[in-house]
C-alpha positions as CSV (number, residue, x, y, z in Angstrom):
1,X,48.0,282.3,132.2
2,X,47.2,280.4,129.4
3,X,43.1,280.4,128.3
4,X,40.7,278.9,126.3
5,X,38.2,280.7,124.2
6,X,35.5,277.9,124.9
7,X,34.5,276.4,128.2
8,X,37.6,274.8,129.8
9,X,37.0,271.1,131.3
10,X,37.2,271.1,134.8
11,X,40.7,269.3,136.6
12,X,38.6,266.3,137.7
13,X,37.2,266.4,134.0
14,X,40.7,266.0,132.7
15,X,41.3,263.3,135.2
16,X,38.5,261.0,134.8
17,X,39.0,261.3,130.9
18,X,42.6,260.0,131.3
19,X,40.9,256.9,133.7
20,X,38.9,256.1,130.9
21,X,41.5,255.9,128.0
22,X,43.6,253.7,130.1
23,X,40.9,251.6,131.1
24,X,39.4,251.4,127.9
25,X,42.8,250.5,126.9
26,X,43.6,247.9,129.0
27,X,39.6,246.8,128.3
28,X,38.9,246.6,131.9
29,X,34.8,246.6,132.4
30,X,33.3,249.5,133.3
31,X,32.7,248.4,137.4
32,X,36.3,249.1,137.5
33,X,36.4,252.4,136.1
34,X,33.2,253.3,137.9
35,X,35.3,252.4,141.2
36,X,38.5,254.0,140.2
37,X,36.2,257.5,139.2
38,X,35.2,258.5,142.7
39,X,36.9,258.9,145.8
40,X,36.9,257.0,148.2
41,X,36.1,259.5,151.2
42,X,35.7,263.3,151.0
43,X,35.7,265.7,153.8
44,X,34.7,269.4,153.7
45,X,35.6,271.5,156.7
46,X,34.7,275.4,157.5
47,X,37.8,276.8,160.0
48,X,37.0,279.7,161.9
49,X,40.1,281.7,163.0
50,X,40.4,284.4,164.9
51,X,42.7,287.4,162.9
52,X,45.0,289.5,164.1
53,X,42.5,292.3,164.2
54,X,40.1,290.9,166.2
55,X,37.7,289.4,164.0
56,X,36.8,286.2,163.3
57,X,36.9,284.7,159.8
58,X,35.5,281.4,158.4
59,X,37.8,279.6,156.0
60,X,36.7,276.6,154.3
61,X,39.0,273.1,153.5
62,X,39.2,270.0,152.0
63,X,40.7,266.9,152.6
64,X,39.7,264.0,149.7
65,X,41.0,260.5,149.4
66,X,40.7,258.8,146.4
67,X,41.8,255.0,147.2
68,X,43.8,253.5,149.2
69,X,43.8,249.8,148.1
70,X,47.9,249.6,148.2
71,X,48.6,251.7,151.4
72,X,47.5,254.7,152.9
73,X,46.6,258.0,151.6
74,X,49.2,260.6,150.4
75,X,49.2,263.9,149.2
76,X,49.9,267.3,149.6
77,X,48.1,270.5,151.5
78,X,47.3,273.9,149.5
79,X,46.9,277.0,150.1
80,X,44.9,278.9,147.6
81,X,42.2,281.4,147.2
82,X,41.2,279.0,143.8
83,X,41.4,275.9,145.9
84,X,37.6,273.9,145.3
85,X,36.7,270.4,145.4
86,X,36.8,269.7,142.3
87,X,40.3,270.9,141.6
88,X,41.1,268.6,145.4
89,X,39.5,265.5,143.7
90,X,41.6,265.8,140.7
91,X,44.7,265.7,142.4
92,X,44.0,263.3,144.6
93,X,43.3,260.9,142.1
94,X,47.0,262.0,139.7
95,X,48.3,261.1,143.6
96,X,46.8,257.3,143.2
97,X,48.7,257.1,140.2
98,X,51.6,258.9,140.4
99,X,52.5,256.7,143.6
100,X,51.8,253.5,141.3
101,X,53.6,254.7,138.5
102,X,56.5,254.6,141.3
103,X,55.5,251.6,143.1
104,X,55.3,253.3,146.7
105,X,52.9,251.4,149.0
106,X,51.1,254.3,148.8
107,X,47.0,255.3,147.7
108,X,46.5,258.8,147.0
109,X,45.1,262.1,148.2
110,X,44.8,265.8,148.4
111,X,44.0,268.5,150.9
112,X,43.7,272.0,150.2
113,X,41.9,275.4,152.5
114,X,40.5,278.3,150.1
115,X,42.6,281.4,151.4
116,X,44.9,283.9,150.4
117,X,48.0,283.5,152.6
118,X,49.7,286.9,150.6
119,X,47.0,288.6,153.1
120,X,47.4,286.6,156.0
121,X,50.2,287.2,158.9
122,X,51.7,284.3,159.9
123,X,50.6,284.4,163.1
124,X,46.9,283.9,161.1
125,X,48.5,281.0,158.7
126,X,49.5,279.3,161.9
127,X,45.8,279.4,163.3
128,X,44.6,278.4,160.7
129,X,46.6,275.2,160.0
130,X,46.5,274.4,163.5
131,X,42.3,274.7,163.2
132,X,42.1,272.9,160.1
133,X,44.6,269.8,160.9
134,X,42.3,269.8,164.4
135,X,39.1,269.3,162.0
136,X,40.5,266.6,159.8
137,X,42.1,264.6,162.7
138,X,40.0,261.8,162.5
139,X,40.9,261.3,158.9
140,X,44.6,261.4,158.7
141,X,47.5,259.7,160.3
142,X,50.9,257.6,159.1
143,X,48.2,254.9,158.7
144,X,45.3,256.5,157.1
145,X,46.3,260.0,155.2
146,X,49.7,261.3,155.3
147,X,49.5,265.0,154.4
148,X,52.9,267.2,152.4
149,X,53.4,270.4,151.4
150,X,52.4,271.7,148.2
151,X,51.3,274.9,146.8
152,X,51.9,277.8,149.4
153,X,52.5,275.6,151.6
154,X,56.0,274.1,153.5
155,X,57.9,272.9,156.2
156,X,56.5,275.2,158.8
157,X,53.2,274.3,157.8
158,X,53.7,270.6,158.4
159,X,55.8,271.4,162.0
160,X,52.5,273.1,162.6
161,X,50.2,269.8,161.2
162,X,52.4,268.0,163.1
163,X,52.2,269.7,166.5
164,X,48.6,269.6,166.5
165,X,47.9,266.2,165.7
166,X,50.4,265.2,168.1
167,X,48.6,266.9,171.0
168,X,45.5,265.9,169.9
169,X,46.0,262.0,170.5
170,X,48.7,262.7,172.7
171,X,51.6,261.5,171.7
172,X,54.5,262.5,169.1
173,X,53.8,261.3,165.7
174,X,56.1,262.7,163.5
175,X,54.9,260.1,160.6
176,X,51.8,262.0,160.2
177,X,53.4,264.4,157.7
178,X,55.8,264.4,155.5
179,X,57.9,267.7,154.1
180,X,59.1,268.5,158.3
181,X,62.0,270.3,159.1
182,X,64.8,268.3,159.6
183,X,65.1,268.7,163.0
184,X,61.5,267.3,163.9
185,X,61.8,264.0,161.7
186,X,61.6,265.6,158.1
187,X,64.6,264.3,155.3
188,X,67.3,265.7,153.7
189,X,66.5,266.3,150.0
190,X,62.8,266.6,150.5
191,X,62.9,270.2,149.3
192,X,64.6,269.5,146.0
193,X,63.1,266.2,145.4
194,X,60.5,267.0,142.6
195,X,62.8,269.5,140.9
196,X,65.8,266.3,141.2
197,X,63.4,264.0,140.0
198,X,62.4,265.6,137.1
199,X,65.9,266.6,136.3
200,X,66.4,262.7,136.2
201,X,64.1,261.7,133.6
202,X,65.3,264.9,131.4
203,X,68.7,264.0,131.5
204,X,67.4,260.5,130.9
205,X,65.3,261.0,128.4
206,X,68.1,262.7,126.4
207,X,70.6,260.0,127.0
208,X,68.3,257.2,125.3
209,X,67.6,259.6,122.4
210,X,71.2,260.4,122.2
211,X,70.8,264.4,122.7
212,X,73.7,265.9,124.2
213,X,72.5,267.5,127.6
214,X,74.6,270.9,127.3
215,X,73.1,271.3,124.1
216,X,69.6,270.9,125.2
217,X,67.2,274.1,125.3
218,X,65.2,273.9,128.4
219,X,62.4,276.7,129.1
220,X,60.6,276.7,132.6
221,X,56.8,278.2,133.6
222,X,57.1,278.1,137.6
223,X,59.8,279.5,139.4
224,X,58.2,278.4,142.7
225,X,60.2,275.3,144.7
226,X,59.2,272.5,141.8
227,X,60.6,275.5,138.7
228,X,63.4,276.9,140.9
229,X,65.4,273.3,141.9
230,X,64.6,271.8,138.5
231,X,66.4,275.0,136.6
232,X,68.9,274.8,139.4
233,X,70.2,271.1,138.9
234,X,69.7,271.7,135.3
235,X,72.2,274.6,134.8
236,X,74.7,272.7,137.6
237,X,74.7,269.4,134.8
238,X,75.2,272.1,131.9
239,X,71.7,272.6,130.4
240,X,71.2,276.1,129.1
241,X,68.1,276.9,130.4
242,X,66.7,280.0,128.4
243,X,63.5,280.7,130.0
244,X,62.2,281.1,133.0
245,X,58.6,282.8,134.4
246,X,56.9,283.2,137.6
247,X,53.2,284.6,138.3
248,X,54.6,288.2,137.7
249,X,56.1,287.1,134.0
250,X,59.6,286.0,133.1
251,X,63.0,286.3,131.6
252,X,64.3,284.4,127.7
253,X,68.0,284.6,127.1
254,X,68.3,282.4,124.0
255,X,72.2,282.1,125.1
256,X,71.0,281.0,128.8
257,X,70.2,282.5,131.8
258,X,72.2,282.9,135.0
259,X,70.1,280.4,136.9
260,X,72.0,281.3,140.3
261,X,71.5,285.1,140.1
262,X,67.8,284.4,139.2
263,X,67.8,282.4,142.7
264,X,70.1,284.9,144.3
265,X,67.2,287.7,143.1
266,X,64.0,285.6,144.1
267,X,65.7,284.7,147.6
268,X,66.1,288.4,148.0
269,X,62.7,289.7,146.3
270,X,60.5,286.4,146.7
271,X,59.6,287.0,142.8
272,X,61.6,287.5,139.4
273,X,60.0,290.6,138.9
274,X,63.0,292.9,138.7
275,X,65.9,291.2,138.0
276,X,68.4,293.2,135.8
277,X,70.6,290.2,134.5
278,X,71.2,289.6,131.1
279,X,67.6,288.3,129.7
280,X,64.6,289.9,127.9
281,X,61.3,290.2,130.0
282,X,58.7,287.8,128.4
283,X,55.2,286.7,129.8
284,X,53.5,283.6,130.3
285,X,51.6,283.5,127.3
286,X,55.0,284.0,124.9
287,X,56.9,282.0,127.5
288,X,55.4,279.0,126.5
289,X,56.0,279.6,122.9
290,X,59.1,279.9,123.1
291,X,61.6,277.7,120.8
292,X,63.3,275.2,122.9
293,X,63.9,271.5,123.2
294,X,61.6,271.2,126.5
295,X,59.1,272.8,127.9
296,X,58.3,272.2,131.9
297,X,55.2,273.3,132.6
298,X,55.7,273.6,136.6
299,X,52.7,276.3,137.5
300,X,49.6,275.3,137.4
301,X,46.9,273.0,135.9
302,X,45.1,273.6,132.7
303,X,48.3,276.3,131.0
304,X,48.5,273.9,128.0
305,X,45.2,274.4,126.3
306,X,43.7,273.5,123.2
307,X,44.0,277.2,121.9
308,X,47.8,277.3,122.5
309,X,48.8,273.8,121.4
310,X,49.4,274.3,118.2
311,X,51.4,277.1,118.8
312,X,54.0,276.0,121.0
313,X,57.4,275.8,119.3
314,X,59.3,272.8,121.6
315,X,60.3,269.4,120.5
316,X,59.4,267.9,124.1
317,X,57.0,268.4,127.4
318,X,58.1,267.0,130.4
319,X,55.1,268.1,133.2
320,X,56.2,269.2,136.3
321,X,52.8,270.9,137.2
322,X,49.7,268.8,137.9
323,X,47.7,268.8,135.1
324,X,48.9,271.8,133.3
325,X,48.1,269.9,129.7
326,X,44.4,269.7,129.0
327,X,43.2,266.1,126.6
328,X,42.2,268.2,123.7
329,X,45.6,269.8,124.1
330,X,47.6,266.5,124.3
331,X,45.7,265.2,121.2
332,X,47.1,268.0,119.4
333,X,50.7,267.7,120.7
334,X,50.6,263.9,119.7
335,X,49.1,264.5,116.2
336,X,52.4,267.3,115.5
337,X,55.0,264.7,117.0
338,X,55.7,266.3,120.5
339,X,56.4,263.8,123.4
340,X,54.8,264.4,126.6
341,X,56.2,263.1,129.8
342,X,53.2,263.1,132.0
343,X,53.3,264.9,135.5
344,X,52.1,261.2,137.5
345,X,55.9,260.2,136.1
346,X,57.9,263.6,135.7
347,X,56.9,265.0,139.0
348,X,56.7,262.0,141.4
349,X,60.3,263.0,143.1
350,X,58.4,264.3,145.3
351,X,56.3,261.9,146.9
352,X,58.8,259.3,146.6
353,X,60.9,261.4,149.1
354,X,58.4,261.9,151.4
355,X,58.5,258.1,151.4
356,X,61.3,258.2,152.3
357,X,60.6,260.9,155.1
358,X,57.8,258.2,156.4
359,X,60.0,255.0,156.2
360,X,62.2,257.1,158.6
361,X,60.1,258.4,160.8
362,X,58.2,254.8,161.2
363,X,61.7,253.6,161.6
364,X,63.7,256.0,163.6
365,X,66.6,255.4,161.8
366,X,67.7,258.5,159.3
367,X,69.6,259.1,156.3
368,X,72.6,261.5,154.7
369,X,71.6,262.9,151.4
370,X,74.0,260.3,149.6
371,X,71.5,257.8,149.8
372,X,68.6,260.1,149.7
373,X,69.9,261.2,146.1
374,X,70.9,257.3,145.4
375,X,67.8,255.7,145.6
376,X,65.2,258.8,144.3
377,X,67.3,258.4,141.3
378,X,67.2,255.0,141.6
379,X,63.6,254.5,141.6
380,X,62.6,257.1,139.5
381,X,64.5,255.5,136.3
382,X,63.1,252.5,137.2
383,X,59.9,254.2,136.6
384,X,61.0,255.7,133.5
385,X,62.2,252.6,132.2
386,X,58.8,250.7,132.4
387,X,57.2,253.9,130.8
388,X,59.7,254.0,127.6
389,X,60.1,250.5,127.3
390,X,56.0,250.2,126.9
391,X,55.8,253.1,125.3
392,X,58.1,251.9,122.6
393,X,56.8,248.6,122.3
394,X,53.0,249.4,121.9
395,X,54.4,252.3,119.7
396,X,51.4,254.8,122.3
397,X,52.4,257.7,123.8
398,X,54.5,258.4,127.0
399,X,51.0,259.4,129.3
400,X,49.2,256.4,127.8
401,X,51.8,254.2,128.3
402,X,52.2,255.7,132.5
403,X,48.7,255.6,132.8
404,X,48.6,251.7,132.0
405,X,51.0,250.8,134.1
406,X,49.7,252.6,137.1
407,X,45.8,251.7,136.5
408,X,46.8,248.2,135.8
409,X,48.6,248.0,139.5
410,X,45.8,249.5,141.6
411,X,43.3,247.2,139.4
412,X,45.3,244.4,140.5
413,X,45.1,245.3,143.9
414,X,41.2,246.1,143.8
415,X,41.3,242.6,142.0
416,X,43.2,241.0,144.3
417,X,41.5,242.3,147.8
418,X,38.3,241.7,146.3
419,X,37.1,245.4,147.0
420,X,33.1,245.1,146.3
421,X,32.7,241.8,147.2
């Protein structure tokens, strides 16, 4: 994991600073940034669930949304023994924009319950989402807050959020989450969505700078769902992925790596610890240093630091993490020339699919993956397209030019509803 040797700024830090450049930017007064600081409604929960041996244990959660001036609250549920507010607030906030950035009628949120479900049976994991979506039922809905998964968390655990809600106001809802099995309302392509949609904007990306895509170095922190589809659909279009790295360290091949027998081995071991393919083992800290063309962050927040910055070896960034590049960090980046393509933009494949999942389900009317895959793409270089053009216009950088475009629609909306008044 990457470090700092000075006190790092908190997620919600790094958020708010990002509000602030854009705003400043756009030289909106400060009522508006004062608005579009603070969430909009924060709930703290303590879950007491009863483990397998007997004993009851008290688990605390979160559940913050951060506005909801164009549509309700979405945003993913984590499981996490670092899971805090601040960290929740953070997110919910890169939520608000990365649904504007993407123009889904959407505000944004976060959720997240401070365990460790390595330790917990799933028997105990199902208690415990069942207790915690029975604590937060007032608060969400396909209305109000529509929870996903996100870390450690998946389509059992929204079957479960879903079940429970259900009962509790006694009728099936299956809009109330997105991220479902298929067979209880979820979409097809939901769990490769991120990875797809980042995938799209690199192979983008390179076709507007005229880079060849088989050509293309591509090293990858993450080998969770976000990491693992991303180096999939990669090496299928003829990438040569060349790094890869997972909490227990990673594999470089500068010739490329055989992306399916890393899946193969992580589908068999649950980690790339282990694999014997052709590769030399390589951790976290060196994986990031690595010489490539781009670097996807897809682990965690705050790996991009300004102690590392300068030492990273890649011509590009493309964030599929939230948050994994700290402001001091992205000032250095910019200064030596790197492009950054910010996670609200990179990463929103995601969300947008659950969109989909939600349109659906209010609809009860489904789709094949065809046009699941048609229109993600579809919208996501839509997206990138308003990004590149501005960026290249204002001659700013990629995360500057996202975050106008997505401040600028919610403080139209604020603007427009009269929020305050």
């Amino acid at each position: 994991m990457a470090c700092e040797s000075q006190k790092t700024s908190s997620p919600y830090e790094n958020a708010v600073a990002q509000l602030k450049q854009a705003c400043d930017y756009l030289g909106f007064s400060d009522d508006v940034f004062k608005y579009l600081s603070k969430p909009m409604r924060i709930v703290e929960v303590n879950c007491p669930v009863l483990m397998d041996n007997g004993s009851i244990e008290m688990f605390e959660g979160f559940r913050v949304l951060h506005n909801n001036v164009r549509g309700p609250g979405k945003g993913g549920i984590r499981y996490s023994p670092n899971v805090d507010m601040d960290e929740v607030m953070a997110l919910a906030m890169w939520m608000t924009w990365k649904c504007a950035v993407v123009d889904l009628p959407y505000g944004g949120s976060k959720g997240g319950i401070k365990c460790d479900p390595s330790k917990m049976s799933a028997k105990e994991i199902e208690r415990l989402t069942r207790r915690f979506t029975s604590s937060i039922i007032n608060v969400i809905g396909p209305d109000i807050d529509i929870p996903a998964p996100d870390m450690n968390t998946d389509a059992q655990t929204m079957a479960y959020m879903f079940d429970t809600y259900s009962m509790g106001i006694g009728k099936t809802t299956p809009g109330v989450v997105t991220g479902k099995p298929v067979e209880i309302g979820g979409s097809l392509g939901r769990t490769q969505a991120t990875g797809r949609g980042i995938s799209y904007i690199l192979r983008e990306f390179a076709r507007r700078e005229q880079l060849n895509l088989p050509e293309q170095k591509v090293v990858i922190q993450g080998f969770g769902n976000v990491g693992s589809w991303t180096a999939k659909t990669l090496f299928d279009w003829g990438a040569k992925v060349i790094g890869v790295s997972d909490v227990t360290g990673g594999y470089y091949n500068p010739d490329g790596l055989d992306i399916d027998g890393l899946l193969d081995h992580v589908k068999a071991r649950s980690t790339l610890d282990g694999w014997t393919g052709a590769g030399d083992p390589v951790d976290n800290e060196h994986l990031l240093q690595l010489d490539c063309d781009f670097l996807l962050p897809c682990a965690m927040e705050n790996q991009i630091t300004r102690d590392n910055a300068s030492l990273l070896q890649c011509k590009r960034v493309i964030e599929g993490a939230n948050g994994p590049t700290t402001p001091e960090a992205d000032a250095i980046l910019e200064e030596r020339g790197i492009d950054v393509i910010p996670d609200i933009l990179a990463n929103a494949g995601g969300v947008t699919c659950s969109y989909f999942e939600w349109v659906q389900d209010l609809q009860s009317q489904f789709w094949d993956l065809e046009q699941v895959n048609k229109e993600l793409e579809r919208i996501m270089l839509a997206a990138f397209d308003a990004v590149y053009t501005m960026k290249h216009e204002k001659n700013i950088s990629y995360r500057l030019a996202t975050y106008l475009i997505a401040v600028n629609r919610i403080a139209k909306a604020v603007e427009y509803r009269g929020v305050g008044s």
